[in-house]
C-alpha positions as CSV (number, residue, x, y, z in Angstrom):
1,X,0.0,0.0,0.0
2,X,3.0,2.5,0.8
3,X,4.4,1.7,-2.9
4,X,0.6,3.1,-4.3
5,X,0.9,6.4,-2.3
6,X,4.9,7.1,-3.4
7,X,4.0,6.4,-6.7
8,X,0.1,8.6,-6.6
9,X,2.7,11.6,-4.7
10,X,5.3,11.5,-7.3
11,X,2.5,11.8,-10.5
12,X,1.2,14.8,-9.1
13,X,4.8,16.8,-9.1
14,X,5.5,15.8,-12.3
15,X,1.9,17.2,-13.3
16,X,2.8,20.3,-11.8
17,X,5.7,20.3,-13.4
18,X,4.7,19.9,-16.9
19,X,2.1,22.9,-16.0
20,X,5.1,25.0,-15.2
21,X,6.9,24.6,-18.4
22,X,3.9,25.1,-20.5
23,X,3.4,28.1,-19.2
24,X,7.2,29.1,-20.0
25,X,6.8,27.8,-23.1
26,X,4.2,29.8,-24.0
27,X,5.7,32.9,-22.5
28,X,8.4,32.6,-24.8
29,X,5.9,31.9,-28.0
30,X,3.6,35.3,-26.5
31,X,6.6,37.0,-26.3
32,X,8.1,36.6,-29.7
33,X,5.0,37.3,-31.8
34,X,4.5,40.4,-29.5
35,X,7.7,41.9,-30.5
36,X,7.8,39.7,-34.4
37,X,5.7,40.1,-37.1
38,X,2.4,41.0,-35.2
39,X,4.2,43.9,-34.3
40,X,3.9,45.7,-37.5
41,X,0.3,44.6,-37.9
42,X,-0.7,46.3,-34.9
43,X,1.0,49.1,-35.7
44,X,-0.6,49.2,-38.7
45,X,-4.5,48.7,-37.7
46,X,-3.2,51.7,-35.0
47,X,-2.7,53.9,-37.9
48,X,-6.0,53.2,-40.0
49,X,-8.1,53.5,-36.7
50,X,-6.5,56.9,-36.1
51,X,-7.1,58.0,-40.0
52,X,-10.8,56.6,-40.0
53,X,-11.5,58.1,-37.1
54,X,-10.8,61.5,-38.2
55,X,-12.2,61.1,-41.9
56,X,-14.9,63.0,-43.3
57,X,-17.8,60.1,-42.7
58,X,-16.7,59.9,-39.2
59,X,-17.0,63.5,-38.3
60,X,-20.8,63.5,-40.0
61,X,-21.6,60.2,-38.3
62,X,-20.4,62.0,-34.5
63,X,-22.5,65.1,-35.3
64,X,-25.8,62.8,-36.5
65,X,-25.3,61.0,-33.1
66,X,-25.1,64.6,-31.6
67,X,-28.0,65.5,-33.0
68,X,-30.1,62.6,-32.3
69,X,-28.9,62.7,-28.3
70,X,-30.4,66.4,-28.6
71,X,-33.8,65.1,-30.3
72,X,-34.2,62.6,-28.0
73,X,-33.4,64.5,-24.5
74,X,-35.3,68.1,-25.7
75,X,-39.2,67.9,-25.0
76,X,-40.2,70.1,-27.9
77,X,-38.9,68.0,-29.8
78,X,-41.8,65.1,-31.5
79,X,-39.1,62.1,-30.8
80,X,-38.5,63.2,-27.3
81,X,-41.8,64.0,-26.6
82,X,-42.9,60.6,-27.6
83,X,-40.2,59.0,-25.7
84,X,-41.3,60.9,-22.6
85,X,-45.1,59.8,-23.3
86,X,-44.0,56.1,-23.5
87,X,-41.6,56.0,-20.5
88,X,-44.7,57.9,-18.4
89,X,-47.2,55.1,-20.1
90,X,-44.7,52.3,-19.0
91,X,-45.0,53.5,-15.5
92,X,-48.7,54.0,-15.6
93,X,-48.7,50.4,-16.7
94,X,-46.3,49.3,-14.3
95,X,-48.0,50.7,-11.3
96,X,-51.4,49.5,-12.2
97,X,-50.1,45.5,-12.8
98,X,-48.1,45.9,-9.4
99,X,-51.8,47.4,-8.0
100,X,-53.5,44.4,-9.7
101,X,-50.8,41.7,-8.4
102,X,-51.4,42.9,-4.7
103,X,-55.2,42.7,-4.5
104,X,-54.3,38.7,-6.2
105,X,-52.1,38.6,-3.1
106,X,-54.8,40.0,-0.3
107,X,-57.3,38.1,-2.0
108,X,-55.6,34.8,-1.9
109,X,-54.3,35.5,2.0
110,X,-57.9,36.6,2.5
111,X,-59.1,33.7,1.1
112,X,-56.7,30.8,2.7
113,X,-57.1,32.3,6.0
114,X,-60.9,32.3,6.0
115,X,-60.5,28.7,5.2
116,X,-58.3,27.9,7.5
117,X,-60.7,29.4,9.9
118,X,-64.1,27.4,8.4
119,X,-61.8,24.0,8.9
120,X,-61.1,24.7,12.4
């Protein structure tokens, strides 16, 4: 029985082990296409995000989202005046469902205890 622990403890160093140098080796690997050829791609998708980002269509798209932010938060305006109706609807809703869900609950307290109360 003493041989089956030694040999069980000794298997689970050498697990530990191989875990070790996997992670090494793949420290080393991480390492060399960080600083190899993946280098220069990421440097170059760097570049194009920073030109795209300052192009033409990118400027109109940022002022359209501007624009609709504005439409959307100012009253006057018909989309945020509809937005405002439907969010005050939604709570109108919400409150009468949570009125509606409370009398359920009364009436099925109400109604179990005057049950209990008949069977007693």
């Amino acid at each position: 029985m003493s041989d089956e622990k030694s040999s069980g403890g000794s298997g689970g160093g050498g697990g530990f082990g191989w875990f070790i140098l996997g992670g090494i080796v793949g420290l080393a690997v991480g390492a060399y296409i960080a600083s190899g050829p993946g280098r220069g791609q990421v440097d170059s998708i760097r570049s194009k995000t920073i030109e795209l980002s300052t192009s033409e269509p990118a400027q109109r798209a940022k002022q359209a989202a501007q624009r609709a932010r504005v439409a959307v938060t100012d009253p006057g305006n018909p989309v945020g005046k509809a937005i405002q109706d439907g969010v005050a609807a939604a709570k109108r809703r919400r409150e009468e469902l949570e009125a509606a869900a409370a009398r359920k609950i009364d009436a099925t307290i109400n109604g179990d205890d005057s049950k209990k109360g008949s069977n007693a």
